[in-house]
N, CA, C and O of each residue as an XYZ file, in Angstrom:
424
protein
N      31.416     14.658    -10.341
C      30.863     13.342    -10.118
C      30.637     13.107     -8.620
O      29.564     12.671     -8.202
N      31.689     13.409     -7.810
C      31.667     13.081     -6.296
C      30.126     14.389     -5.783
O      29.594     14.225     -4.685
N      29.710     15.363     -6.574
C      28.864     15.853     -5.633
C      27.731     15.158     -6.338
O      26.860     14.517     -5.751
N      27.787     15.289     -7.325
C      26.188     14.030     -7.719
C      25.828     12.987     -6.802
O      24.742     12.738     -6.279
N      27.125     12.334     -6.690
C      27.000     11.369     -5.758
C      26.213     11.349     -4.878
O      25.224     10.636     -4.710
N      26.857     12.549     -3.985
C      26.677     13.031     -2.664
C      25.137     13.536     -2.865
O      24.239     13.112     -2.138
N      24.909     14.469     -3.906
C      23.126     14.405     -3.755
C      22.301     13.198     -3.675
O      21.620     12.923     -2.687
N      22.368     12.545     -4.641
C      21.880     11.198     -4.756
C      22.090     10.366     -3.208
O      21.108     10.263     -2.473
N      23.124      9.926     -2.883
C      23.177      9.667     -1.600
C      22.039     10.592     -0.516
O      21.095      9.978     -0.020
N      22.254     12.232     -0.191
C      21.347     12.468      0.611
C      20.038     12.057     -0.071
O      19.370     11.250      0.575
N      19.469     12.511     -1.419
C      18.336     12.361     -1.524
C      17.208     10.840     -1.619
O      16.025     10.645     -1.900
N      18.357     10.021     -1.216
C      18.234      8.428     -1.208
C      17.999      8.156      0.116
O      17.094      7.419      0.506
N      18.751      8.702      0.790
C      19.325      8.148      2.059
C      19.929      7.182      2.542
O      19.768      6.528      3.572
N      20.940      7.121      1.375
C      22.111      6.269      1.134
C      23.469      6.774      2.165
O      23.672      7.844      2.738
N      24.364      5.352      2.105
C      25.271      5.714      2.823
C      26.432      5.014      2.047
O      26.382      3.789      1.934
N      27.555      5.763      1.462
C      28.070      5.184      0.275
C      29.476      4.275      1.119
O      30.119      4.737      2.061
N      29.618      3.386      0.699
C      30.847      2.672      0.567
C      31.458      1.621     -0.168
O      31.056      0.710     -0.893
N      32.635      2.060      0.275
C      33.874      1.328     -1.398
C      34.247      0.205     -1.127
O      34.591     -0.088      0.018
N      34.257     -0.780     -2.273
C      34.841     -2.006     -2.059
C      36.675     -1.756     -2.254
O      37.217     -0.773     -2.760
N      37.272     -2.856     -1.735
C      38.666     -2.331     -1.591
C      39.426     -2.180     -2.961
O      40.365     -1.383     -2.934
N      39.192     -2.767     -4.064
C      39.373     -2.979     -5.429
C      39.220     -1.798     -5.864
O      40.149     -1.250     -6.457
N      38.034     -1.174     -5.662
C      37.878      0.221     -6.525
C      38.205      1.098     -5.706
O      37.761      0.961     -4.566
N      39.056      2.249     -5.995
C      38.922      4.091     -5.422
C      37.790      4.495     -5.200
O      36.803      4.564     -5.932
N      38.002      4.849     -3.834
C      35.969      5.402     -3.137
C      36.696      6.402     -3.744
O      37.878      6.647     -3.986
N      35.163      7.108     -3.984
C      35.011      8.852     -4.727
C      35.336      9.586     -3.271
O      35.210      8.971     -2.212
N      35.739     10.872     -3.333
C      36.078     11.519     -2.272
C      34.425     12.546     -2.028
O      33.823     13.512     -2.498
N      34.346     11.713     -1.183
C      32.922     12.881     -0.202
C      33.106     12.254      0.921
O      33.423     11.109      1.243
N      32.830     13.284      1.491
C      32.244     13.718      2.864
C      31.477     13.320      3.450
O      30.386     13.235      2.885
N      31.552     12.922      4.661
C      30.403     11.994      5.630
C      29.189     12.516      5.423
O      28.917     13.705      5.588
N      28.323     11.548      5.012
C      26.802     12.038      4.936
C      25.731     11.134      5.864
O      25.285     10.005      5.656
N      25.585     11.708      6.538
C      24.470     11.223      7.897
C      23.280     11.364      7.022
O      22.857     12.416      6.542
N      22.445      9.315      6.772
C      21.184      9.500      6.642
C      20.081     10.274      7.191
O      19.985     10.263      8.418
N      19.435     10.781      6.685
C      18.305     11.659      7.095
C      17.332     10.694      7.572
O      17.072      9.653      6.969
N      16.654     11.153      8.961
C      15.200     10.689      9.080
C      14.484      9.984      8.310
O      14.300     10.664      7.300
N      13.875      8.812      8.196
C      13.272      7.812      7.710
C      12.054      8.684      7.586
O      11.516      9.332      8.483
N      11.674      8.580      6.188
C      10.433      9.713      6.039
C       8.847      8.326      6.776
O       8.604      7.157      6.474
N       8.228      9.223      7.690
C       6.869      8.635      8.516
C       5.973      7.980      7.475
O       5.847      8.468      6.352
N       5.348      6.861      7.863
C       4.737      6.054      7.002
C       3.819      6.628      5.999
O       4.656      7.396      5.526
N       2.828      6.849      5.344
C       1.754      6.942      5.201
C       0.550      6.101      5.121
O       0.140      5.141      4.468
N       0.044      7.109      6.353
C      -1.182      6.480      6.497
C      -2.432      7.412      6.545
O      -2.308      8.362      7.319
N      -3.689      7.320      5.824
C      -4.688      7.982      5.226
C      -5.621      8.605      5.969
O      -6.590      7.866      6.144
N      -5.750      9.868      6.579
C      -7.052      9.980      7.793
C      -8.281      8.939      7.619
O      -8.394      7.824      7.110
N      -9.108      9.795      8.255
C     -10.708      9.231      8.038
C     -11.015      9.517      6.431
O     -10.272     10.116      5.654
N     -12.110      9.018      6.187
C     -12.685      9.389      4.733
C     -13.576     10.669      4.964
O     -13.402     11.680      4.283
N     -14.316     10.608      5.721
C     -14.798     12.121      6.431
C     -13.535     13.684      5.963
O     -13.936     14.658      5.326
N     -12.479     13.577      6.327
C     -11.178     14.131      6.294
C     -10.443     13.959      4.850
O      -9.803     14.816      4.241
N     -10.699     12.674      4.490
C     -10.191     12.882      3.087
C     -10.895     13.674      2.176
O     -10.314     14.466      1.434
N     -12.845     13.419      2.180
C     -13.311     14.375      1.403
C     -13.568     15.430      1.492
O     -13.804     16.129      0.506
N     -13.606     15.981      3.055
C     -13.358     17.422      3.180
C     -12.332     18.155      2.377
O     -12.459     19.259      1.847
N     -11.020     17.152      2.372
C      -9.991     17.730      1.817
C     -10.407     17.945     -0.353
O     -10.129     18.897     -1.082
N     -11.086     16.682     -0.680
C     -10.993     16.705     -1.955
C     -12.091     17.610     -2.758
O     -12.380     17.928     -3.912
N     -12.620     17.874     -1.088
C     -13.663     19.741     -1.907
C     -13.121     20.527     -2.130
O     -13.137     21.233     -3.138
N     -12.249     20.597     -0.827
C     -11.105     21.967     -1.073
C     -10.223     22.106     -2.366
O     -10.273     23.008     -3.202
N      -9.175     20.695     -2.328
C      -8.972     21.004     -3.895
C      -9.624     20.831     -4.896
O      -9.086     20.894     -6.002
N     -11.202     20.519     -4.715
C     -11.911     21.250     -6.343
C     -12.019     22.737     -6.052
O     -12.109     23.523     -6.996
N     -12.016     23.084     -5.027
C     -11.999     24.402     -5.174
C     -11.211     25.034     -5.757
O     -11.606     25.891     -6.548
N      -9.899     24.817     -5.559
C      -8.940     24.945     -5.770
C      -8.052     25.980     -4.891
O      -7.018     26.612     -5.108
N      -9.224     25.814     -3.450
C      -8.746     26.924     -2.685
C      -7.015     26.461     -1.406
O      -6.922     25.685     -0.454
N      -6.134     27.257     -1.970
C      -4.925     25.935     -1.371
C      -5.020     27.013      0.496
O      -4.698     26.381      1.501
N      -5.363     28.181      0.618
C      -5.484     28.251      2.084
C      -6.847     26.941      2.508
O      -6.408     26.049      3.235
N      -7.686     26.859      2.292
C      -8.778     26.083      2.726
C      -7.844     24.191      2.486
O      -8.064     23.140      3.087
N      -7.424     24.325      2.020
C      -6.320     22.755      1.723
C      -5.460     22.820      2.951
O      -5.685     21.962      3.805
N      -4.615     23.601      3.156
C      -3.968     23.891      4.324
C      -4.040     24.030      5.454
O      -3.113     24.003      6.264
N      -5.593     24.263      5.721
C      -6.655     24.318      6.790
C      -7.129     23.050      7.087
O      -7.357     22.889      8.286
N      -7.406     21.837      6.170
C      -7.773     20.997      6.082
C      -6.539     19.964      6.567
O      -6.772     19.203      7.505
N      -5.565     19.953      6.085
C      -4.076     19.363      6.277
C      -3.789     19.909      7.739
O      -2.884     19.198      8.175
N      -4.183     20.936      8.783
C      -3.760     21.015      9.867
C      -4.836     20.563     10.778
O      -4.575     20.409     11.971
N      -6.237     20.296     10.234
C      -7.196     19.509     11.381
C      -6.595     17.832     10.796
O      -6.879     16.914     11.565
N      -5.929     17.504      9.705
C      -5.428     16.447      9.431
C      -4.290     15.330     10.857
O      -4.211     14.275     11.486
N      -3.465     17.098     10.489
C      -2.488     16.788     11.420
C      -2.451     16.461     13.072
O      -1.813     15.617     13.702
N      -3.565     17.658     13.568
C      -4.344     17.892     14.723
C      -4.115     16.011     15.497
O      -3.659     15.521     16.530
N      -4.771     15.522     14.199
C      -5.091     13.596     14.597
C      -4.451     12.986     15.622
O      -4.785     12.370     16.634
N      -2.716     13.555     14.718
C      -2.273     12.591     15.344
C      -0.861     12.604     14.484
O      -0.794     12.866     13.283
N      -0.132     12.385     15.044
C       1.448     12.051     14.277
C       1.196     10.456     13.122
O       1.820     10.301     12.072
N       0.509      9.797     13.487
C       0.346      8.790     12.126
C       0.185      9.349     10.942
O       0.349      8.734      9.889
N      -0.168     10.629     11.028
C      -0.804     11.087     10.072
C      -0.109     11.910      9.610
O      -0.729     12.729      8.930
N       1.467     12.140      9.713
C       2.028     13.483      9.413
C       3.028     12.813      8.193
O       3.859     13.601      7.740
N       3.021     11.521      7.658
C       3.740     11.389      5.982
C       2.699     11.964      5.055
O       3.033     12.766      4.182
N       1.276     11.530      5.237
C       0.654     12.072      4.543
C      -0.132     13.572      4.349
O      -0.861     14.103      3.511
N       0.437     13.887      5.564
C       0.027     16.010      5.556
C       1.638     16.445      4.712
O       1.695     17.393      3.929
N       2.511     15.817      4.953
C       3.946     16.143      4.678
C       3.827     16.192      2.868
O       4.136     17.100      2.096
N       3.272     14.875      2.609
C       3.378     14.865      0.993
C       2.438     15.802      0.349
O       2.803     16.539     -0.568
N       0.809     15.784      0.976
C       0.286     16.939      0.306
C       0.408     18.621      0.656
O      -0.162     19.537      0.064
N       1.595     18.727      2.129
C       1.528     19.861      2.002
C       2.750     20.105      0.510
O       2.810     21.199     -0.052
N       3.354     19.274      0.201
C       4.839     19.565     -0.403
C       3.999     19.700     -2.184
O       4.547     20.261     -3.133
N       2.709     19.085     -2.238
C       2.167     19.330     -3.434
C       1.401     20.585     -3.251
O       1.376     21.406     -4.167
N       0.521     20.880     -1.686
C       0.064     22.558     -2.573
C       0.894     23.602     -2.464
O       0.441     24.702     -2.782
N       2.151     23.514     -2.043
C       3.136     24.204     -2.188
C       3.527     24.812     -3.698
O       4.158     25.862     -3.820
N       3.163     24.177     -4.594
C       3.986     24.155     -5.476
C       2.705     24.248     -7.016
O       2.792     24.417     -8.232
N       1.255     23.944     -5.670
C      -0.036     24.714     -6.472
C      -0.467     23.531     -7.242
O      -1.301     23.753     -8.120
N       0.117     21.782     -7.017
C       0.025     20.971     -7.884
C      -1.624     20.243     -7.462
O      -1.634     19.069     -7.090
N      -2.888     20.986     -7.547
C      -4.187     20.445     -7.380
C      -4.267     18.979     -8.203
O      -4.591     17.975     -7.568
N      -3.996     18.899     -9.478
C      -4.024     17.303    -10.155
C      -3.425     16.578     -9.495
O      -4.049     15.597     -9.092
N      -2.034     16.712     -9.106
C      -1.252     15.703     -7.925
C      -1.479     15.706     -7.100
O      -1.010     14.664     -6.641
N      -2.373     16.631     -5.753
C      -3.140     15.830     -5.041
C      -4.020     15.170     -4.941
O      -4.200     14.533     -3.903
N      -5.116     15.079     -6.299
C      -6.372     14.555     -6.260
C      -5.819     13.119     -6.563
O      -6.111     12.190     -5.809
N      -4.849     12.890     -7.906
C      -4.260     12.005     -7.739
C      -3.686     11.101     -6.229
O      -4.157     10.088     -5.712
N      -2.937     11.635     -5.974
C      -2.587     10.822     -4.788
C      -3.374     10.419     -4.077
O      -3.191      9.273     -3.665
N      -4.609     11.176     -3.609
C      -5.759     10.298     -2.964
C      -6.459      9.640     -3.852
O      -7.295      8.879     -3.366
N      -6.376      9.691     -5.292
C      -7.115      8.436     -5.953
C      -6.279      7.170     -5.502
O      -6.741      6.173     -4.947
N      -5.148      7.368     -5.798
C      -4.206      6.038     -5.628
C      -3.977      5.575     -3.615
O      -3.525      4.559     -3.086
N      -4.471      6.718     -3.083
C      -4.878      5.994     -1.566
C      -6.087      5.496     -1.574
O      -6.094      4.364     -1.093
N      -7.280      5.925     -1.974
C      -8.454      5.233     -2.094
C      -8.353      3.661     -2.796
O      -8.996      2.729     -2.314
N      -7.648      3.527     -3.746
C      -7.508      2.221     -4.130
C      -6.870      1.231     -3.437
O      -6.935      0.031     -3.702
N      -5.967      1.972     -2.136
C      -5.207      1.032     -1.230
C      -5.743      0.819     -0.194
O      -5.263     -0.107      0.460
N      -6.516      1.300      0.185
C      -7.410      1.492      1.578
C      -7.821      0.258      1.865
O      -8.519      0.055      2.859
């Protein structure tokens, strides 16, 4: 139970503590992690460059695209961060997705 915890805590970026009534679980100091960087959406120029690439389905040419992304500017590195962590893993529907659902926020 105490390492569930403890995942959940890092993967939250939680910082757990006990009220005096109840027994804190025994873990180990866990230092929140870095506040993950906002996201915020390049140009649209940059977005559809990118959404050729994944019809291509070519993920070096995605990756190529995600580093003239990055090139920008650090505003821009939650959203190279999330789609590099999707073509990692080869997920082309979840990125097209995710820029559908940025296009609707824009």
């Amino acid at each position: 139970m105490a390492e569930l915890l403890e995942r959940i805590g890092i993967r939250l970026g939680l910082t757990w503590t006990a009220q005096a009534a109840a027994p804190a679980p025994a873990l180990a100091p866990v230092s929140a992690p870095a506040p993950a960087p906002a996201l915020v959406f390049p140009p649209t120029e940059q977005v559809e460059a990118l959404r050729a690439q994944i019809a291509l389905g070519y993920v070096r040419g995605i990756n190529r695209q995600l580093d003239a992304i990055a090139a920008l500017g650090p505003d821009h590195a939650g959203f190279v961060d999330a789609l590099r962590t999707l073509a990692a893993r080869f997920d082309l529907d979840a990125m097209s997705a995710f820029l559908d659902r940025g296009a609707h926020h824009a």
